[in-house]
C-alpha positions in Angstrom: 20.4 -7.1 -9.0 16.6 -7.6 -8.2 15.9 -8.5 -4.5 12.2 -10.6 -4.0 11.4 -11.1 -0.6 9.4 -13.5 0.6 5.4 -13.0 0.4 4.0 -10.7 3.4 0.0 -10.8 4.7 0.3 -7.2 4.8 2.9 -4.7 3.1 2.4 -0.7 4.7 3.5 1.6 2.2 4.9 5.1 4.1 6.5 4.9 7.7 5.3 8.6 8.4 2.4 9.1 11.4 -0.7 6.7 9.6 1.9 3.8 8.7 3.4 4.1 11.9 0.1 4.0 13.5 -1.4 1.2 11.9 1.5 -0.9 12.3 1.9 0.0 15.8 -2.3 -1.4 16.0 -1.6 -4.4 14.1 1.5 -5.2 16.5 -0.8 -5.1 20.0 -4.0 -6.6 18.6 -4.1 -10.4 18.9 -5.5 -11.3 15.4 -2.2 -10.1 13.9 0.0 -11.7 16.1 0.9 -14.7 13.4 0.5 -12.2 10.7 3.9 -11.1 8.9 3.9 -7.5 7.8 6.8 -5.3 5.9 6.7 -1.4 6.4 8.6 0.0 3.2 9.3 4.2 4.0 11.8 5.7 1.5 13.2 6.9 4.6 13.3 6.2 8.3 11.2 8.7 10.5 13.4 9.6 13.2 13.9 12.9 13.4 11.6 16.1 14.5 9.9 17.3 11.2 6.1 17.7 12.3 4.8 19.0 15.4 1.0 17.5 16.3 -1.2 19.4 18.3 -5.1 18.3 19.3 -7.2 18.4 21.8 -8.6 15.8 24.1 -11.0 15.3 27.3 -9.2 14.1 30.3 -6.5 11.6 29.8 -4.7 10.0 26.6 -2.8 7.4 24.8 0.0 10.2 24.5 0.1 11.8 27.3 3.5 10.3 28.6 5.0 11.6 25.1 4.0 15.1 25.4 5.8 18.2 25.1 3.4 20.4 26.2 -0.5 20.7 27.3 -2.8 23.7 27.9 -6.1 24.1 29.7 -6.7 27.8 28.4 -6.5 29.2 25.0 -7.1 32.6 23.2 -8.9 33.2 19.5 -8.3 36.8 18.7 -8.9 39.1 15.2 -7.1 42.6 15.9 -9.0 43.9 19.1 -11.7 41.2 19.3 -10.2 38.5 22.2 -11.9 35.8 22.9 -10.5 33.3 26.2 -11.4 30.4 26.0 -11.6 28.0 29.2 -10.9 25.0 27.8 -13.2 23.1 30.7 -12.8 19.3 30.5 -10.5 19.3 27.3 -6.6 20.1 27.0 -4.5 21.2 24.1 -1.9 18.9 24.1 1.4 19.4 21.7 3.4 16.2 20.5 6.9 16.6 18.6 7.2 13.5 15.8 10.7 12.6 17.3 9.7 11.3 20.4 6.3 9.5 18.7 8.6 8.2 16.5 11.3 6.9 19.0 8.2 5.3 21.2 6.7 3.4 18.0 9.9 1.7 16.5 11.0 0.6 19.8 7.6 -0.8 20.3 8.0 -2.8 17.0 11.1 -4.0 17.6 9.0 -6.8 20.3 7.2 -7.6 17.7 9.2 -10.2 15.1 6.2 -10.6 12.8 6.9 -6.8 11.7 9.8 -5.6 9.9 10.7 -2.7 8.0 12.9 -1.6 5.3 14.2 1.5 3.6 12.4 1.5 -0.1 10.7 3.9 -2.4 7.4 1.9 -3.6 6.9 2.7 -7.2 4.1 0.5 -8.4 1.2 -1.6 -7.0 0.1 -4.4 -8.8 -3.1 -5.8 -7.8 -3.4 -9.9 -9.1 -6.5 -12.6 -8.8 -3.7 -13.7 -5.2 -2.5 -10.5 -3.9 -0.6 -6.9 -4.3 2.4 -7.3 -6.4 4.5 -4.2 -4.9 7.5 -3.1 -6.7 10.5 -0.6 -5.6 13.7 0.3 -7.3 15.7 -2.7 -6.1 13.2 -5.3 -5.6 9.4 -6.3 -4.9 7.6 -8.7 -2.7 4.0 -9.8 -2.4 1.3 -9.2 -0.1 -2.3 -10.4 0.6 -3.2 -6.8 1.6 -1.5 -3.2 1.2 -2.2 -0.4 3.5 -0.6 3.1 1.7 -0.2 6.7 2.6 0.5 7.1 -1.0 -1.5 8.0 -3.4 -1.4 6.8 -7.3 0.8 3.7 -6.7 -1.9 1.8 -8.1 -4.4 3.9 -10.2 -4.7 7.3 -11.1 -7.2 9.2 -8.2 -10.7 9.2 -8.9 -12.0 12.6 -10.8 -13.3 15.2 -8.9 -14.8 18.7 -8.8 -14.5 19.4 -5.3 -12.8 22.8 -4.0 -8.9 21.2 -2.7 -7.0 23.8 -0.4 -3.8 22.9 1.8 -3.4 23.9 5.1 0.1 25.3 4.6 2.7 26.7 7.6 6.0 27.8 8.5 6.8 27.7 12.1 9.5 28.7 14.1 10.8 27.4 18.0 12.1 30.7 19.3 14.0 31.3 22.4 13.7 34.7 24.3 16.6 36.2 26.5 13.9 37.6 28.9 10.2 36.6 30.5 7.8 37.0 27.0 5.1 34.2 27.2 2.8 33.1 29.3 2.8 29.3 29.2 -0.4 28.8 30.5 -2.0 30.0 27.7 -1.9 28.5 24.3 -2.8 30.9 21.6 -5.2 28.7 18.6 -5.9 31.3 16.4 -4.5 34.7 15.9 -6.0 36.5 12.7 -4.7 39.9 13.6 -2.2 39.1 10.6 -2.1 40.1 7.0 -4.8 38.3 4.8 -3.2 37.1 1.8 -3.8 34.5 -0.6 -5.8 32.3 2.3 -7.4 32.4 5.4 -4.0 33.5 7.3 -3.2 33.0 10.9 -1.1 32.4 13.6 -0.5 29.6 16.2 2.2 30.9 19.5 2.1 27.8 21.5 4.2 28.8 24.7 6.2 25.7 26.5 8.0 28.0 28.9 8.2 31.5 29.8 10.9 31.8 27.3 10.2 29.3 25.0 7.4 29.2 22.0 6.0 27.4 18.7 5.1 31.1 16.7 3.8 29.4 13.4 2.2 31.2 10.4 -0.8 29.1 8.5 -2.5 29.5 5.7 -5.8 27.8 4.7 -5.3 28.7 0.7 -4.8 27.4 -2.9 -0.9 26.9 -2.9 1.5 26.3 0.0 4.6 29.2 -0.3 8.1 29.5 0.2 10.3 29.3 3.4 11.4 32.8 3.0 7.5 33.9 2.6 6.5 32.5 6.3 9.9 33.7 7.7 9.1 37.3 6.7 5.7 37.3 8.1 6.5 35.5 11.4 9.5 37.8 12.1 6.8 40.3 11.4 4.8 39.3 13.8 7.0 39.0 16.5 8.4 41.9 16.1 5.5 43.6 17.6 5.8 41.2 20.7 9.6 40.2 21.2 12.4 41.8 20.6 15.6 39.2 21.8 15.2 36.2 20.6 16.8 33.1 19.1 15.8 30.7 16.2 16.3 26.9 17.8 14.3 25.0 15.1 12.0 25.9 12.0 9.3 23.4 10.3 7.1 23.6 7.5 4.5 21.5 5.9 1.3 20.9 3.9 -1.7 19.2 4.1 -4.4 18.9 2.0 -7.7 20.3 3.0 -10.5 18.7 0.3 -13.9 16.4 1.1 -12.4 14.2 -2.2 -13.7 10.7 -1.7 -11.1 8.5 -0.5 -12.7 5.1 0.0 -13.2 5.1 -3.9 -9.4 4.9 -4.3 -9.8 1.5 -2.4 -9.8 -2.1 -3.8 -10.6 -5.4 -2.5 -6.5 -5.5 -1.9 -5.5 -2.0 -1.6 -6.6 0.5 1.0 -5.2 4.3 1.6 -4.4 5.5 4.9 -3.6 8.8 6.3 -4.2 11.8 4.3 -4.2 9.6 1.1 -7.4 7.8 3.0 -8.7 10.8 4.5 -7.5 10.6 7.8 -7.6 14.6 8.0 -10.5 16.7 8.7 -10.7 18.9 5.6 -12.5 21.9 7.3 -9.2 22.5 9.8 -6.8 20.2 8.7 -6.3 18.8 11.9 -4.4 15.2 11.9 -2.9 13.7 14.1 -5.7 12.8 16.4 -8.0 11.3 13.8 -4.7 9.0 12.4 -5.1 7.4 16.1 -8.6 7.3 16.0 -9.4 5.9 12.6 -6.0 3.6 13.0 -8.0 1.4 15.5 -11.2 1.5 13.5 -9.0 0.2 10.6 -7.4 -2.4 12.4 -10.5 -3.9 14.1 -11.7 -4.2 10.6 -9.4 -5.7 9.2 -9.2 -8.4 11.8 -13.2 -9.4 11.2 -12.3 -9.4 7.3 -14.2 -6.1 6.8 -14.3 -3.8 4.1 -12.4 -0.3 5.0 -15.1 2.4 4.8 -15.2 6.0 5.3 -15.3 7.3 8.5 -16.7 10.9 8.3 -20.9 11.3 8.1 -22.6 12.4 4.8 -23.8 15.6 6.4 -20.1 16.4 8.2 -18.6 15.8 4.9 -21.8 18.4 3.8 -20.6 21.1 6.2 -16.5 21.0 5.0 -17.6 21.0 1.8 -19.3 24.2 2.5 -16.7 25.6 4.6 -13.6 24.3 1.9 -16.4 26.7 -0.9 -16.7 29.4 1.5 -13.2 30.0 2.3 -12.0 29.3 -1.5 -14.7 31.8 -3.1 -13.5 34.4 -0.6 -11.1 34.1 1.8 -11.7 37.3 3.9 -14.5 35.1 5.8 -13.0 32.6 7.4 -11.7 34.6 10.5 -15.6 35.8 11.1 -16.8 32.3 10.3 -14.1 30.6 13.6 -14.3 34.0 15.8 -18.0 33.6 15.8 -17.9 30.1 16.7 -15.7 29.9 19.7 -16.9 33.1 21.1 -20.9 32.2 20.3 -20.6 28.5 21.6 -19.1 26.3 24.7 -16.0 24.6 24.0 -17.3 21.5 23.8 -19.4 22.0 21.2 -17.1 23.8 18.7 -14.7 20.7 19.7 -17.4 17.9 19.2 -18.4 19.5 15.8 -14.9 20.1 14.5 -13.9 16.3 15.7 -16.9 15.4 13.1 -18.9 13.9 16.6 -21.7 16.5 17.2 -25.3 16.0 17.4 -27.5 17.5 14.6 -29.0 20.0 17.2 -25.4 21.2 17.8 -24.6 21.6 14.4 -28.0 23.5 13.3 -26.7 25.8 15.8 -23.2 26.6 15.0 -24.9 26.9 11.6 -27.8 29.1 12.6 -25.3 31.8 14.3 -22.3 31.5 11.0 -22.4 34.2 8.9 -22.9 34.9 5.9 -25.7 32.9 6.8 -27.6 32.9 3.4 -24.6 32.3 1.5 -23.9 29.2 3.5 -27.5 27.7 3.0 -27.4 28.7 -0.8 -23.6 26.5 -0.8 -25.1 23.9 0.8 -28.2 23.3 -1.1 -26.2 23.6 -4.2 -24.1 20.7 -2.8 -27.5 18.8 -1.9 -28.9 19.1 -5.5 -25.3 18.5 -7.0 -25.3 21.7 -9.0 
């Protein structure tokens, strides 16, 4: 049997880190206190399945929900180290179970919002509102906000380069002293350079406790057993007793694909199916919070949802997504060069998509190959 529910203002498609988020916005904003609003997730996020790590100047919305947070850091490529004083910033490592526990309880003071276990399978946009159907049922709402992409049309067309950021990580447990946990390693390319950009993360919480995590910036994400072989390989050079307490894997896409034009006067994307990850590093979770809040404020002054990300930022990751996709053996010279050539806060400011055009002439100026770059981006420019 069919089960309608009654007509929502807004229905959020996907309980993962962008529904979550916006939910959690709508709930502590005062235009949306009268509001009623349905989360639908196929299923509920409780559990530990994504780790989110970002930096951030001084203090944060997260901080009480932290696992672990790092002042100093290391790039390296084989012999090539470069530390990295992380100044006014911190690394700062979040596990999804204990985001997740901290946002449904929050909801559950909020009566206007409810949530319920559904696979959405079709958005049906009407002259009144979003028809949104599941399996067992379908409701109405004045406005959907979805992490998922193609309920309602097929994506726009596009010839833009589209790599994942793909991983396998482990949580590892050492008998003995191994890590230093004052030092979080970003980017360690010493690694075999296959089919991607390849690299490892080893994101110490204790002396005997780490996050060692193989990713990829390539075509294809791989097997489990591909990034178990190459992370015991690397350990095995640095650790020789230890024990497997959790693994993870993931994907995210890594493309400058317009988003917005997804977007209808009813419908609007959120999260990676908006755009809500940088495409030049694939980082997350700390533009979901920021661009959450931008979404929310404009939706409460009857805005239109617009991209966030500059024309000439979207320039440079298209460049970078080319670069990396016409040959991969690059990319560790391009980031090497640009944390050991440049403060911190600049390399952060221009990776966060907030640096001045000085700054970014600069990091350009010193990238190699240098001409390739400027011949990638002009062809971009002219649309060749």
């Amino acid at each position: 049997m069919d089960q309608t529910l009654s007509a929502y203002d807004y229905v959020i498609v996907g309980g993962g880190l962008s529904g979550l988020l916006t939910a959690y916005r709508m709930s502590q904003h005062p235009a949306f206190k009268e509001s009623t609003i349905l989360i639908l997730e196929p299923q509920s996020k409780t559990g530990n399945d994504r780790t989110w790590c970002y930096w951030e100047s001084g203090q944060g919305e997260w901080d009480e929900l932290l696992t672990r947070q790092w002042t100093q850091a290391r790039v390296q490529h084989h012999e090539e180290v470069c530390h990295v004083d992380l100044s006014d910033y911190t690394y700062k490592m979040l596990r999804s179970e204990v985001f997740y526990g901290f946002i449904h309880d929050r909801l559950k003071h909020s009566p206007n919002i409810h949530r319920q276990v559904a696979k959405v399978q079709h958005l049906h946009e009407t002259a009144d509102g979003v028809l949104v159907e599941w399996g067992a049922g379908k409701t109405t709402a004045g406005h959907v906000l979805t992490s998922v992409m193609g309920l309602h049309q097929a994506p726009v067309k596009t010839s833009d380069r589209l790599l994942h950021q793909h991983f396998g990580g482990w949580f590892i447990q050492t008998k003995d002293d191994a890590f230093d946990p004052e030092v979080a390693v970003l980017m360690d390319f010493s690694v075999p350079q296959q089919d991607g950009v390849c690299f490892m993360y080893l994101l110490p919480t204790s002396e005997r406790e780490a996050l060692a995590e193989f990713t990829v910036f390539g075509p294809r994400p791989w097997t489990a057993e591909q990034y178990d072989q190459l992370i015991r390989e690397y350990l095995s050079h640095r650790v020789t007793d230890y024990t497997i307490v959790e693994k993870e894997m993931g994907s995210i896409p890594m493309t400058v694909y317009p988003f917005e034009r997804n977007n209808t006067a009813r419908i609007t994307h959120i999260g990676s199916a908006g755009g809500w990850t940088r495409p030049s590093t694939g980082y997350t979770f700390k533009l979901s919070t920021d661009y959450s809040k931008k979404l929310v404020d404009q939706l409460a002054h009857s805005q239109k949802p617009k991209a966030y990300l500059l024309a000439r930022h979207r320039l440079y990751d298209a460049v970078m997504l080319e670069l990396i996709g016409q040959n991969h053996a690059l990319g560790a010279d391009f980031f090497m060069r640009m944390y050991r050539l440049h403060p911190i806060a600049r390399v952060f400011r221009f990776l966060d998509g907030r640096s001045s055009l000085r700054e970014e002439l600069l990091i350009m100026w010193t990238s190699r190959p240098r001409m390739r770059l400027v011949k990638l981006a002009m062809r971009r420019l002219l649309g060749m």
